[in-house]
DOVEXRO-464570 format. One record per residue: x, y, z of N, C-alpha, C in turn. Coordinates in steps of 0.02 Angstrom, whole numbers, always signed. Each point is the difference from the previous one (the first is absolute). Layout:
<sites>
+--------+--------+--------+--------+--------+--------+--------+--------+--------+
:     nX :     nY :     nZ :    caX :    caY :    caZ :     cX :     cY :     cZ :
+--------+--------+--------+--------+--------+--------+--------+--------+--------+
:      X :      Y :      Z :      X :      Y :      Z :      X :      Y :      Z :
...
+--------+--------+--------+--------+--------+--------+--------+--------+--------+
</sites>
This chain:
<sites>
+--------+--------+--------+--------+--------+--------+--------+--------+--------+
:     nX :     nY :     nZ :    caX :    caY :    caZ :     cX :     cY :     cZ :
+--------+--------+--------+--------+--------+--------+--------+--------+--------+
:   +688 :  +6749 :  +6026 :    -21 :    +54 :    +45 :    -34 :    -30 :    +61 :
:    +32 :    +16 :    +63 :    -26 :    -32 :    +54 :    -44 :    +50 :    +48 :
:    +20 :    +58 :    -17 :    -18 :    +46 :    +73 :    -66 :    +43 :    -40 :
:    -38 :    +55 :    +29 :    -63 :    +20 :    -34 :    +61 :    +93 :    -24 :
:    +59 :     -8 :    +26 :    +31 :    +58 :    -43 :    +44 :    -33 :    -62 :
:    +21 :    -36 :     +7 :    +14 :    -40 :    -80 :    -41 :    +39 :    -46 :
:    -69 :    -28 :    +14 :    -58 :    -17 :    -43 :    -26 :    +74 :    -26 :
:     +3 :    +49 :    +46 :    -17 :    +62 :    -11 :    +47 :    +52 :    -51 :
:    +67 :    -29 :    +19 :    +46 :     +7 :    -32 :     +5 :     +2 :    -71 :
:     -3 :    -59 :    -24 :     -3 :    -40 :    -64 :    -65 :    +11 :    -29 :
:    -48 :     +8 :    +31 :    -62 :    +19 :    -28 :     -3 :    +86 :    -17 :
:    +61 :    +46 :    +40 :     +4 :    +71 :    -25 :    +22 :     +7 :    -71 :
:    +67 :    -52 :     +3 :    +46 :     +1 :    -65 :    -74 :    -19 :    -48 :
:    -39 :    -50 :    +19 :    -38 :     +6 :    -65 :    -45 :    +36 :    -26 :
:     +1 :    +42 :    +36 :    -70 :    +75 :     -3 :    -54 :     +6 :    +39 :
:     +3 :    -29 :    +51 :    -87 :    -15 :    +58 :    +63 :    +54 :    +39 :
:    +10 :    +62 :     -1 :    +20 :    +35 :    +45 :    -46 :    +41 :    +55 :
:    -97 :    +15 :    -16 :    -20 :    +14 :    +22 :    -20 :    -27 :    +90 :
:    +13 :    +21 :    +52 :    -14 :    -45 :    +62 :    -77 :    +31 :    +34 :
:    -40 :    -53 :    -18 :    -66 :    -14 :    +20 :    -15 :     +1 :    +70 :
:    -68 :    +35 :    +28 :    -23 :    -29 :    +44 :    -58 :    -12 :    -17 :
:    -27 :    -49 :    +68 :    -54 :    -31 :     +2 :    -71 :    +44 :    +32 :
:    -48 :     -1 :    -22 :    -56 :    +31 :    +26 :    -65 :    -45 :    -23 :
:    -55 :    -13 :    +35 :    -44 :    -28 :    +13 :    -39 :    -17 :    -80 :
:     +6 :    +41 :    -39 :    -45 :     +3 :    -69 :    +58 :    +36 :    -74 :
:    +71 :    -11 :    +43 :    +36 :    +29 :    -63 :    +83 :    -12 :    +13 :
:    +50 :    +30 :    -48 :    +54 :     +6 :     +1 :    +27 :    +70 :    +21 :
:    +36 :    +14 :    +32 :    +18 :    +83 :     -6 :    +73 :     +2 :     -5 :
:    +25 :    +61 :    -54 :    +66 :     -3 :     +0 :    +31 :    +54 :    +27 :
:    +49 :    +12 :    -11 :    +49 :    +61 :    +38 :    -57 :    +69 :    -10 :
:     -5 :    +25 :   +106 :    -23 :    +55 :     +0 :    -85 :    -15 :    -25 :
:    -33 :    -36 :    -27 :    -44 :    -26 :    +10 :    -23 :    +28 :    -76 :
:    +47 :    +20 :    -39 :    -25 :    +21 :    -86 :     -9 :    -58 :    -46 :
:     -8 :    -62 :    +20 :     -8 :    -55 :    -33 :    -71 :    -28 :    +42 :
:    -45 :    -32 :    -25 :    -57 :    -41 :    +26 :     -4 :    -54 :    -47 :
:    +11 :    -57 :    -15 :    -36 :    -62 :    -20 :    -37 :    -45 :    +31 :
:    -59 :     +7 :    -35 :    -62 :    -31 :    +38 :    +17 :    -73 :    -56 :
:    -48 :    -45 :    +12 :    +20 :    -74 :     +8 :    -11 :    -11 :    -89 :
:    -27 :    +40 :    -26 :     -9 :     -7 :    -76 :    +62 :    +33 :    -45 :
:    +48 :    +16 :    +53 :    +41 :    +54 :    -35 :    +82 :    -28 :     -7 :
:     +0 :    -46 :    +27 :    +48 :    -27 :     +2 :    +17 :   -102 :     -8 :
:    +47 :    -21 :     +8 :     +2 :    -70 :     +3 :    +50 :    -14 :    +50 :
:     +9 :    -72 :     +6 :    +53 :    -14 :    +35 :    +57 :    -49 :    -40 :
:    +41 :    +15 :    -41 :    +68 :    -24 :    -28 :    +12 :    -73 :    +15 :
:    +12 :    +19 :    +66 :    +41 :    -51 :    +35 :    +14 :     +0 :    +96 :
:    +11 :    -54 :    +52 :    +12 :    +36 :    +49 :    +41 :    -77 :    +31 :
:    +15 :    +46 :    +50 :    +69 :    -54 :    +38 :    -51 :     -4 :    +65 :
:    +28 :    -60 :    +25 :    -23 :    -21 :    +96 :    +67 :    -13 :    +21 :
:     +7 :    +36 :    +56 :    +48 :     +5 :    +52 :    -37 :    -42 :    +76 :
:    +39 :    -50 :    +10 :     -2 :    -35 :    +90 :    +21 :    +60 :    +43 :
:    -15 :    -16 :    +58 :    +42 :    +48 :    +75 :    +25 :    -54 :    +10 :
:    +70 :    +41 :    +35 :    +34 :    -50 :    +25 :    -27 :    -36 :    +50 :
:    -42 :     -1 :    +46 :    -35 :    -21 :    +50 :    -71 :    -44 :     -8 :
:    -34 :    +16 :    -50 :    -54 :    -17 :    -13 :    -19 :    +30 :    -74 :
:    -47 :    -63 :    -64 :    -19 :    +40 :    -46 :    -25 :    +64 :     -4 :
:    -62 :     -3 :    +65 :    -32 :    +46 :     +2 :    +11 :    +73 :     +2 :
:    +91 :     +4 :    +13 :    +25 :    +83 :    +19 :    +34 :     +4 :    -74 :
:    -15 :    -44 :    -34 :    +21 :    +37 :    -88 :    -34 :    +49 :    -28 :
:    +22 :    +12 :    -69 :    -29 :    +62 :    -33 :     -5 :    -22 :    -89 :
:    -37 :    +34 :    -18 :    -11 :    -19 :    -87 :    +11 :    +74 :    -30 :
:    +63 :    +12 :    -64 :     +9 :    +39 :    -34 :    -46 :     -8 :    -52 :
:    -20 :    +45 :    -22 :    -56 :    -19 :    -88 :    +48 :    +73 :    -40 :
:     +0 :    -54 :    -68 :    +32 :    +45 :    -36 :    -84 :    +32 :    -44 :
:     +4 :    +59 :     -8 :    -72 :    +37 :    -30 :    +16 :    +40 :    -55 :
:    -49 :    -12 :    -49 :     +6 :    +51 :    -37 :    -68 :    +27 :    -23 :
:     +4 :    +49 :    -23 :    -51 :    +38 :    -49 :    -20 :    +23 :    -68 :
:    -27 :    -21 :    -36 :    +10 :     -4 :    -40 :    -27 :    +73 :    -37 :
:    -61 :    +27 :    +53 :    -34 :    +47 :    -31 :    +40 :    +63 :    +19 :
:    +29 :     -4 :    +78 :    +31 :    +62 :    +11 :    +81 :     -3 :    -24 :
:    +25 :    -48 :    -30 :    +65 :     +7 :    -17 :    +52 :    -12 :    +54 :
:    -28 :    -42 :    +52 :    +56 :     -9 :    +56 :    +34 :    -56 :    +26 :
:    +47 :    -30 :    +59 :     +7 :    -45 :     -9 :    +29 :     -3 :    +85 :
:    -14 :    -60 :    +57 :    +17 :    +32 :    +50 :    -12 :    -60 :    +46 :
:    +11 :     +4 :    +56 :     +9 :    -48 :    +53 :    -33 :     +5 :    +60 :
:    -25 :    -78 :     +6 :    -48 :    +23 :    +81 :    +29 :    -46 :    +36 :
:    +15 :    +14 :    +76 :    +10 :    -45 :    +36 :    -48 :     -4 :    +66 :
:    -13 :    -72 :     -4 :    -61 :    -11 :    +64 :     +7 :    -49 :    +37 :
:    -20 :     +1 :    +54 :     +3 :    -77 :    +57 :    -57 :    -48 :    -28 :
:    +25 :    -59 :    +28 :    -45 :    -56 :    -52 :    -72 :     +7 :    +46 :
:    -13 :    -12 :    -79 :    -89 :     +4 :    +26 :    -17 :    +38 :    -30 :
:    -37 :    +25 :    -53 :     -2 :    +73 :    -12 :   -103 :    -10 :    +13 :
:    -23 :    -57 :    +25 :    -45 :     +0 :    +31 :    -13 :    +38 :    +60 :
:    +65 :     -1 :    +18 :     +4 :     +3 :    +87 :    -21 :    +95 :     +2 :
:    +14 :    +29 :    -43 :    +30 :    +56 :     -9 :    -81 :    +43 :    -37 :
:    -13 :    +61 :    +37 :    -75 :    +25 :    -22 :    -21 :    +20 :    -53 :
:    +14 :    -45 :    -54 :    -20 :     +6 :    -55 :    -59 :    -13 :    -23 :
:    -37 :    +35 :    -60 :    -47 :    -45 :    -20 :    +15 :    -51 :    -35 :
:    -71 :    -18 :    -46 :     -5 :    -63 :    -32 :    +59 :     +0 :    -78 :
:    -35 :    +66 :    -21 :    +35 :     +7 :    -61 :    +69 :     +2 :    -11 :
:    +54 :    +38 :    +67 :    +59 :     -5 :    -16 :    +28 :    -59 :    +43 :
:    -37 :    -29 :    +18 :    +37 :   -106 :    +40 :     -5 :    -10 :    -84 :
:    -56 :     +8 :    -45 :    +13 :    -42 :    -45 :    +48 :    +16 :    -61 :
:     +7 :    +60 :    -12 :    +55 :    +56 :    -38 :    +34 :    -50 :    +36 :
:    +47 :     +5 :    +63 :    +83 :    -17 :     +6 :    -16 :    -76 :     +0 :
:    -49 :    -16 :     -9 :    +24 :    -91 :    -13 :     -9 :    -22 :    -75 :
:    -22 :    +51 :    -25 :    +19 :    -13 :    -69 :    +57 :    -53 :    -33 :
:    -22 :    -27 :    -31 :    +56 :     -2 :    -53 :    +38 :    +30 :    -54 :
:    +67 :     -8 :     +3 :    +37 :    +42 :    -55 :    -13 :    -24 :    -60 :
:     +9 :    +56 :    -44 :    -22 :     -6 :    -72 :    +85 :     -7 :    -31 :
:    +62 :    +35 :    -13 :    +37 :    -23 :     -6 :    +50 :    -37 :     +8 :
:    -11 :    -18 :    +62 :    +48 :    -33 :    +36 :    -48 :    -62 :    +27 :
:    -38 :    -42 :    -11 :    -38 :    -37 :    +14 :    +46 :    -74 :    -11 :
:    -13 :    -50 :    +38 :    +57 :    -54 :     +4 :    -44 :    -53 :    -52 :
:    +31 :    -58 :     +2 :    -43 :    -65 :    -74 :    -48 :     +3 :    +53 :
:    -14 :    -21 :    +50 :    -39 :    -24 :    +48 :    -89 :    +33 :    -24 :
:    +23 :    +73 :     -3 :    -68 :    +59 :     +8 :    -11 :     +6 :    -83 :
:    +54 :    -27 :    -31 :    -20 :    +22 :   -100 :    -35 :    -68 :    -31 :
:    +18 :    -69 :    +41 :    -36 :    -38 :     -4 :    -63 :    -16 :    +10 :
:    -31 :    +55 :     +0 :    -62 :     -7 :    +37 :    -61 :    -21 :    -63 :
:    -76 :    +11 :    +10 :    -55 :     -1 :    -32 :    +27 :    +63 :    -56 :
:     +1 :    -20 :    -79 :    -13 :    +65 :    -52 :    -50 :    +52 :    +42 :
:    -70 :    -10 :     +9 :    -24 :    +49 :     +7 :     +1 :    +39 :    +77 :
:     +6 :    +65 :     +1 :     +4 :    +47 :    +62 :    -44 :    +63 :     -2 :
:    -11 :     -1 :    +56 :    -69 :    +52 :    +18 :    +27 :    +28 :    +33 :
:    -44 :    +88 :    +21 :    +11 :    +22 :    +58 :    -52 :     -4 :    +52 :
:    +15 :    +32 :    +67 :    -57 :     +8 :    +38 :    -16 :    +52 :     +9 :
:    -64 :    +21 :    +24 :    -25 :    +62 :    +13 :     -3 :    +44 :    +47 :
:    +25 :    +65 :     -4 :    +21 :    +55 :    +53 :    -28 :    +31 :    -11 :
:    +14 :    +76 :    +69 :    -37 :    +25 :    +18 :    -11 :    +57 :    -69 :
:    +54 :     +1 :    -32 :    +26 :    +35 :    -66 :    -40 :    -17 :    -64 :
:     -3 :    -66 :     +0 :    -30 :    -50 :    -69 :    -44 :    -54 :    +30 :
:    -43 :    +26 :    +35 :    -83 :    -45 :    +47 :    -30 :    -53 :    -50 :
:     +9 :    +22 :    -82 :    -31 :    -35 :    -44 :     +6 :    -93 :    +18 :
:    +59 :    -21 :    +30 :    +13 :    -42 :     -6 :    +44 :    -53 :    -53 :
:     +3 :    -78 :    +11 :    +49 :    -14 :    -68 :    +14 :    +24 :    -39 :
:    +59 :    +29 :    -20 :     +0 :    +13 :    -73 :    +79 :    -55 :    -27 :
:    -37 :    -30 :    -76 :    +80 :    -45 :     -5 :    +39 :    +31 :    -30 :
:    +72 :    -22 :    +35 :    +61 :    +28 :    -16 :    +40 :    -29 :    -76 :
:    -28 :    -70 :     -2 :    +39 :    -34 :    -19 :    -46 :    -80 :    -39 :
:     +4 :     -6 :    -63 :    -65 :    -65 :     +6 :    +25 :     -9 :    -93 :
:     -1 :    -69 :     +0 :    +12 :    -39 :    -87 :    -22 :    +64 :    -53 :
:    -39 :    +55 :    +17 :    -46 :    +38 :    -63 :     -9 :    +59 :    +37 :
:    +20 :    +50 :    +23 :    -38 :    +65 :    +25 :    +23 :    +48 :    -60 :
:   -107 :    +19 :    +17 :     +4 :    +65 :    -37 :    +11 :    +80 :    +49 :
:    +16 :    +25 :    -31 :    +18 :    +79 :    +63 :    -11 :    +54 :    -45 :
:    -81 :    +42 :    +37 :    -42 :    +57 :     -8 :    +49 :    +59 :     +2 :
:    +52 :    +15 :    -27 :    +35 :    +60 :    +13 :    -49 :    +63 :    +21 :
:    -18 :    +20 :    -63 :    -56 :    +64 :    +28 :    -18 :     -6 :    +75 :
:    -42 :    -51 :     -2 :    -57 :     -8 :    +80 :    +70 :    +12 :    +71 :
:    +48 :    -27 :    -29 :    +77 :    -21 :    +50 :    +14 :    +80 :    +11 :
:    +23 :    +25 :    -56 :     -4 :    +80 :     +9 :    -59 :    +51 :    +38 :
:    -52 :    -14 :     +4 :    -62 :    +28 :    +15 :     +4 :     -6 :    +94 :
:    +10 :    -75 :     +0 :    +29 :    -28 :    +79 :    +36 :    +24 :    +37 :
:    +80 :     +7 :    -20 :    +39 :    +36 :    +43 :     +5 :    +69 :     +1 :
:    -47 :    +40 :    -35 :     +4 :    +86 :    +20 :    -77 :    -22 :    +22 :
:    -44 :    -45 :    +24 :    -53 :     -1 :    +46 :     +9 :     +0 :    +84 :
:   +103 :    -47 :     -1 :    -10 :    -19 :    +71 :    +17 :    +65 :    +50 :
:    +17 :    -18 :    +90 :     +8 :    +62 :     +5 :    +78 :     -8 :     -8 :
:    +49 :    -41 :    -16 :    +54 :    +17 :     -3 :    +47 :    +59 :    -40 :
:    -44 :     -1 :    -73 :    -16 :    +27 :    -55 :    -11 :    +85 :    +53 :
:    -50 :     +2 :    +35 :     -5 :    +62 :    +40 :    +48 :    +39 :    +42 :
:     +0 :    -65 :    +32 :    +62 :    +20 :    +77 :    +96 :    +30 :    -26 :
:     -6 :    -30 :    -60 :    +74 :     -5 :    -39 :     +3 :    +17 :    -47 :
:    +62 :     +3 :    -27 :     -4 :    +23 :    -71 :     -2 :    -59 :    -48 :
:     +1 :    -51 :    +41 :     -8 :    -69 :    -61 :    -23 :    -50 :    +15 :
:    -33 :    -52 :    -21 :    -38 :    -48 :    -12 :    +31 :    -42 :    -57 :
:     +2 :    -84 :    +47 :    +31 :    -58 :    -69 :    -37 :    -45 :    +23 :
:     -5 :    -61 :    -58 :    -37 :    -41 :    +15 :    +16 :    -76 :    -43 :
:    +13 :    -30 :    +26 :    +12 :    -66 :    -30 :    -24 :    -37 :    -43 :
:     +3 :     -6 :    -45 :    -61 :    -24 :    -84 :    +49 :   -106 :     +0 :
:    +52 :     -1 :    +11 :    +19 :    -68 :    -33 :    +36 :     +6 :    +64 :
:    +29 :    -75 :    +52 :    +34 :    -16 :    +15 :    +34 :    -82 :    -14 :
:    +42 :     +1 :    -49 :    +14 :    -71 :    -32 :    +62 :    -17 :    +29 :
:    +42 :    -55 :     +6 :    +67 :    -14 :     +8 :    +43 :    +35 :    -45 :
:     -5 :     -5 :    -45 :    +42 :    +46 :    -60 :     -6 :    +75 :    -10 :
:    -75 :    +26 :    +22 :    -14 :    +57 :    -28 :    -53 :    +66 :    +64 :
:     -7 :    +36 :     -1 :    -32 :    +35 :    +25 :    -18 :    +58 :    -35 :
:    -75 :    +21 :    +13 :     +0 :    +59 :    -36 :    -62 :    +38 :    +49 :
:    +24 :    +67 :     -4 :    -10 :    +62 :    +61 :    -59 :    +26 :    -41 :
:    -41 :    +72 :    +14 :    -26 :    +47 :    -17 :    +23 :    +44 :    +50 :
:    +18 :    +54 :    -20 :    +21 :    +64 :    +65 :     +0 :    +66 :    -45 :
:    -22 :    +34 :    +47 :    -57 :    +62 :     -8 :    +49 :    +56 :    +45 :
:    +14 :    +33 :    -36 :    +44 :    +62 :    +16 :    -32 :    +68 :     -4 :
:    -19 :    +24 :    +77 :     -1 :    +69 :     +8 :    +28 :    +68 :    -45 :
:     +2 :    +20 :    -38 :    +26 :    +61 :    -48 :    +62 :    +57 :    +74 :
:    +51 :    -34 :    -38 :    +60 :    +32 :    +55 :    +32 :    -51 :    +45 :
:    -24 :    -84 :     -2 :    +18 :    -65 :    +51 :    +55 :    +15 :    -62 :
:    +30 :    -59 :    +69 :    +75 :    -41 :    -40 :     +7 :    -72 :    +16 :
:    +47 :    -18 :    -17 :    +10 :    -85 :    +31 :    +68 :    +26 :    -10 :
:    +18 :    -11 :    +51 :    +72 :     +0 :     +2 :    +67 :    -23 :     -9 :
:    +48 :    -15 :    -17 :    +51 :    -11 :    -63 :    +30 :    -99 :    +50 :
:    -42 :    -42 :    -42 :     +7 :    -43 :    +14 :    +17 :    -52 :    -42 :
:    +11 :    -86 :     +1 :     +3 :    -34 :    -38 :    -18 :    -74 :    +24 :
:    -24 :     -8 :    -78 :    -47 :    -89 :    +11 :    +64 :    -54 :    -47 :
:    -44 :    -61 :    +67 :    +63 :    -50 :    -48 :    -19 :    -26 :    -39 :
:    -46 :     +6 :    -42 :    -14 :    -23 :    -57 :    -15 :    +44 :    -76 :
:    -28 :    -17 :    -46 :     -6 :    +59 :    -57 :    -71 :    +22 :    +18 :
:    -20 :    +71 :    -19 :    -66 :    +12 :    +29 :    -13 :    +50 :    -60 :
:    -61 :    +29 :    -24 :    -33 :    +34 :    -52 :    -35 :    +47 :    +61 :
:    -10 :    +44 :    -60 :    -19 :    +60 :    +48 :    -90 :    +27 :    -71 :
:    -45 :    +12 :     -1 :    -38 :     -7 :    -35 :    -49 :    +57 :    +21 :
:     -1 :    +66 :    -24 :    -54 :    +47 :    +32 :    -51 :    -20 :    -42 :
:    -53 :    +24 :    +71 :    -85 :    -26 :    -36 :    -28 :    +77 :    -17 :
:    +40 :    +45 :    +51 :    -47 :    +54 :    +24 :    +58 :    +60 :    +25 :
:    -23 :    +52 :    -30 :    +60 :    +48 :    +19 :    +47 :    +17 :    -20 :
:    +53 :    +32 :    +14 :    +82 :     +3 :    -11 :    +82 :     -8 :    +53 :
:     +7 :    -53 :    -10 :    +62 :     -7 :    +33 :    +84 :     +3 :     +3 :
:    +43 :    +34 :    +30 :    +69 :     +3 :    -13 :    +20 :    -50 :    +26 :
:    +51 :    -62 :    -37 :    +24 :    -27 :     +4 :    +74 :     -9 :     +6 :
:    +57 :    -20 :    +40 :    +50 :    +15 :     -3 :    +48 :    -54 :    +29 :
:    +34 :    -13 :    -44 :    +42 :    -65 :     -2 :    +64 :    +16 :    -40 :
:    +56 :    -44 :     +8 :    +68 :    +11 :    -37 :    +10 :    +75 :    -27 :
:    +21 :    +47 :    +73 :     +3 :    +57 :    -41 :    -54 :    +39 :    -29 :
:    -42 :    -20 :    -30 :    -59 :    +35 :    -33 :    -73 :    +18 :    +16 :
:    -27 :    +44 :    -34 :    -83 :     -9 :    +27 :    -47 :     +7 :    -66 :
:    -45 :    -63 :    +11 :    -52 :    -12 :    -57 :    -72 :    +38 :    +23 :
:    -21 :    +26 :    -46 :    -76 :    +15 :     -1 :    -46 :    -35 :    -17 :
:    -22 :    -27 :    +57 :    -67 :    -57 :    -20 :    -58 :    +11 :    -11 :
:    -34 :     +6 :    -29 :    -87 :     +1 :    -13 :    -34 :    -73 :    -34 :
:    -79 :    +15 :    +13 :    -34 :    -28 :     -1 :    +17 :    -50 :   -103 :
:     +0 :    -66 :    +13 :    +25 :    -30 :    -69 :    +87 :    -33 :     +9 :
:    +26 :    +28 :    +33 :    +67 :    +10 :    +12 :    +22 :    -75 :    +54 :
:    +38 :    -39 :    -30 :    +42 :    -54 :    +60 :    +68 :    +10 :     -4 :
:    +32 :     +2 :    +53 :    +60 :     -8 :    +15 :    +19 :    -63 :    +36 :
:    +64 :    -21 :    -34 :    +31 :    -73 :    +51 :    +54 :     +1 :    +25 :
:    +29 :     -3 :    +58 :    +54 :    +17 :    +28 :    +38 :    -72 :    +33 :
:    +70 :    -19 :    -14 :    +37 :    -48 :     +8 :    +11 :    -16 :    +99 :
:    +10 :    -57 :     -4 :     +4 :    -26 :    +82 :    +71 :    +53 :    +25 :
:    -38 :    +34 :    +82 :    +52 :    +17 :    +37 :    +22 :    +68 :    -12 :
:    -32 :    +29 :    -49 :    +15 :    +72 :    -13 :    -49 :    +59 :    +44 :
:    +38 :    +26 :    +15 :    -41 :    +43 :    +37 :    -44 :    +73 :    -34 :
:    -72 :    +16 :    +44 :    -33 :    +48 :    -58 :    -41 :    +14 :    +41 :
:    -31 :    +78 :     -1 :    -52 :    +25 :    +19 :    -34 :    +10 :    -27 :
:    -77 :    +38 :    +34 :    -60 :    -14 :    -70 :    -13 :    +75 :    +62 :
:    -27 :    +48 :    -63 :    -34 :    +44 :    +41 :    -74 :    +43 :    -50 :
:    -50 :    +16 :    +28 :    -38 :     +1 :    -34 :    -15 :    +80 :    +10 :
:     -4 :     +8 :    -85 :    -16 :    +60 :    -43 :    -60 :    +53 :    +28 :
:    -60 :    -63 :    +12 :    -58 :    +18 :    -19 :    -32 :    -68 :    +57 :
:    -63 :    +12 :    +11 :     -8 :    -48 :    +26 :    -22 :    -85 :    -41 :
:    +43 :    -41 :     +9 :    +32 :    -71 :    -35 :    -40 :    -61 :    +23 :
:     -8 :    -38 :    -35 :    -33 :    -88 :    +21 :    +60 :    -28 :    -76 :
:    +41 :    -36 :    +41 :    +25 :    -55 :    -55 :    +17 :    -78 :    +28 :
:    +36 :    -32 :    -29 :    -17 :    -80 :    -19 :    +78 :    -10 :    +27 :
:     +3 :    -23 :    +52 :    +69 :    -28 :    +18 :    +30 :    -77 :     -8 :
:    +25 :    -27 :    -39 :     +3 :    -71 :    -21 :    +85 :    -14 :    +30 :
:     -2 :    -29 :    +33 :    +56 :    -44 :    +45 :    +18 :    -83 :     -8 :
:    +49 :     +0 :    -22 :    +16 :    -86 :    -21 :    +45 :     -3 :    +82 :
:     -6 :    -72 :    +12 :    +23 :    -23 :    +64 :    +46 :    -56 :    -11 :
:    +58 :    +33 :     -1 :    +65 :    -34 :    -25 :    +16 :    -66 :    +41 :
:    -28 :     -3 :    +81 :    -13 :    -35 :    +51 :     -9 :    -56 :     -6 :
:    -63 :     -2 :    -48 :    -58 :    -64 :    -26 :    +52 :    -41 :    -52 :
:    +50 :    +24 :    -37 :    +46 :    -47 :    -39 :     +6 :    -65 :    +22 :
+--------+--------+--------+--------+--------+--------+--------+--------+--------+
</sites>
């Protein structure tokens, strides 16, 4: 793929059909019924395009997804995304690194990983990733219906493990949210802590409650929509890290 419509292209066929714009403290999608602020999303993967004339008149596609709102979608920007009136928090959102698509280079790194602290989660470090972590579920639950995202939206997630092999979520569903009918490339468990959730995969729909895990095979697609208002345990293997 040479041109930045290749890329947009091939990135539709794979489900990032949503087309993003850029705004100073967020994402906005079609008609402006989408907002992802910098905790709400990741960045996949992204391409750099030259100008024919000079680097400087290129552009960077980022492939994005969401994990909390169920979406999947494309931004395109002129290089620099310094250059461009953003704040602090979303320069550092789009320079992220990808979690599934991450190259040997970025999986080779230090075992242990931290995050940093936003305007969202001020607390500061928290580790992602380390030889032994223990993880406060309760207190984790207590957290994300504290932030205001939890307020502003109907959902709130939050990152408990980020390993080469593995990841595992907490996300907190509004009574009437959905996540919308998507699919992961790896095997993932689905684990309510709190609440009741419809689950729906191959044809069918499971009733989840609190006690209850479900595990669902790589690449299948499934929505989750919640009963009642929901906190469960999202566990993601990262087929990537092989």
């Amino acid at each position: 793929m040479t041109t930045v419509s290749e890329v947009l292209d091939q990135l539709n066929k794979e489900g990032y059909t949503v087309d993003f714009n850029l705004r100073d403290d967020c994402l906005m999608g079609p008609g402006d019924a989408i907002q992802l602020y910098p905790d709400d999303f990741q960045v996949d993967r992204h391409y750099r395009f030259e100008g024919p004339s000079a680097p400087g008149d290129g552009a960077v596609v980022y492939a994005i997804s969401s994990l909390q709102y169920g979406v999947k979608g494309t931004l395109v920007n002129g290089y620099g995304i310094s250059s461009e009136a953003l704040n602090t928090e979303m320069v550092k959102a789009l320079q992220k690194h990808p979690i599934f698509y991450a190259s040997p280079e970025e999986t080779a790194g230090p075992l242990e990983k931290s995050n940093e602290a936003t305007p969202q989660r001020p607390a500061g470090t928290r580790p992602l990733n380390a030889p032994l972590l223990v993880l406060d579920l309760p207190q984790a639950q207590a957290q994300i219906k504290q932030e205001s995202a939890w307020h502003r939206s109907d959902r709130n997630a939050l990152t408990l493990l980020q390993a080469d092999g593995l990841r595992l979520v907490l996300i907190a569903l509004h009574a009437g949210a959905e996540m919308k009918t998507h699919a992961a490339p790896g095997i993932i468990s689905v684990q309510v802590l709190e609440g009741h959730l419809g689950f729906q995969a191959e044809g069918q729909t499971v009733e989840l409650k609190p006690g209850q895990l479900l595990t669902l095979q790589a690449n299948l697609p499934y929505s989750v929509a919640a009963r009642q208002e929901s906190v469960f345990l999202l566990t993601m293997a990262n087929p990537a890290a092989k």
